[in-house]
N, C-alpha and C positions, 0 to 999 in steps of 0.2 A: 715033783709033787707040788701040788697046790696048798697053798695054805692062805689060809683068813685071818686075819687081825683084828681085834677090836678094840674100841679104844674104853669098852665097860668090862668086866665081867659079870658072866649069867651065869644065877646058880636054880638047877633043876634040881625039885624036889617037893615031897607034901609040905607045906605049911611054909615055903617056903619066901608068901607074901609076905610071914611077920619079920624076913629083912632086910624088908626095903627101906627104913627109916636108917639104920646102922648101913646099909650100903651106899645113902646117899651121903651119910657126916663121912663115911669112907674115902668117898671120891669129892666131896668136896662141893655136894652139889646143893645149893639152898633156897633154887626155886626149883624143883623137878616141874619138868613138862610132861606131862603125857598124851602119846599119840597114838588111838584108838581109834574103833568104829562105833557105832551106834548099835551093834548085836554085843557087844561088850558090854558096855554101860546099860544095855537093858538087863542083860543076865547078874546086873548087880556085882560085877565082877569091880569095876573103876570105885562103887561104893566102900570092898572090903580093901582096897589099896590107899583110899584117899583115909580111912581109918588107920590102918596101917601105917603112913606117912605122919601121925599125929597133927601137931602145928606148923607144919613144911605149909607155907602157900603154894598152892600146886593150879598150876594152869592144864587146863585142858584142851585139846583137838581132837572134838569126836566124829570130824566129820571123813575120814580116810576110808575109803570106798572099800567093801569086801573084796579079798584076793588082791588089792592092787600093789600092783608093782613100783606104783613110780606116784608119788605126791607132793606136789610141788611144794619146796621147804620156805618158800616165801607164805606160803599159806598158814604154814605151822608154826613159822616162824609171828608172824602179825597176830594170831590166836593166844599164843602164849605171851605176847608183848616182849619179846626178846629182842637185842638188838645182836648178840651174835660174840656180844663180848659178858656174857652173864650177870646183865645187869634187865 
């Protein structure tokens, strides 16, 4: 059998953008990045997460192409100013 690891957990659910601030203090995360397209952030979806996220400074990368498979993490990485050790 195959199985997937990850190293977040997702939880599916209605309303269940208002836990992304308690699942970032969860894992420990204090600048979240998020990495999106441009039909996201137009449908105002990125606006009710970055509300959601309260005062987290949140870096964005909305430039991740529809359906793509593969986005070079150097790209997303330099968007968000990360250096790879969370600072």
């Amino acid at each position: 059998m195959g199985l997937i690891y990850y190293i977040t957990q997702v939880q599916f659910d209605f309303g269940a953008i208002a836990l992304a601030r308690a699942e970032c203090e969860r894992a420990g995360i204090r600048r979240p990045l998020v990495c999106t397209d441009r039909g996201v952030v137009a449908a105002g979806l990125l606006e009710r997460l970055e509300s959601a996220l309260g005062d987290l400074p949140v870096a964005v990368f909305d430039r991740t192409p529809w359906l793509c498979a593969y986005c070079p993490v150097s790209n997303v990485a330099r968007a968000g100013q990360h250096n790879g050790k969370g600072e």
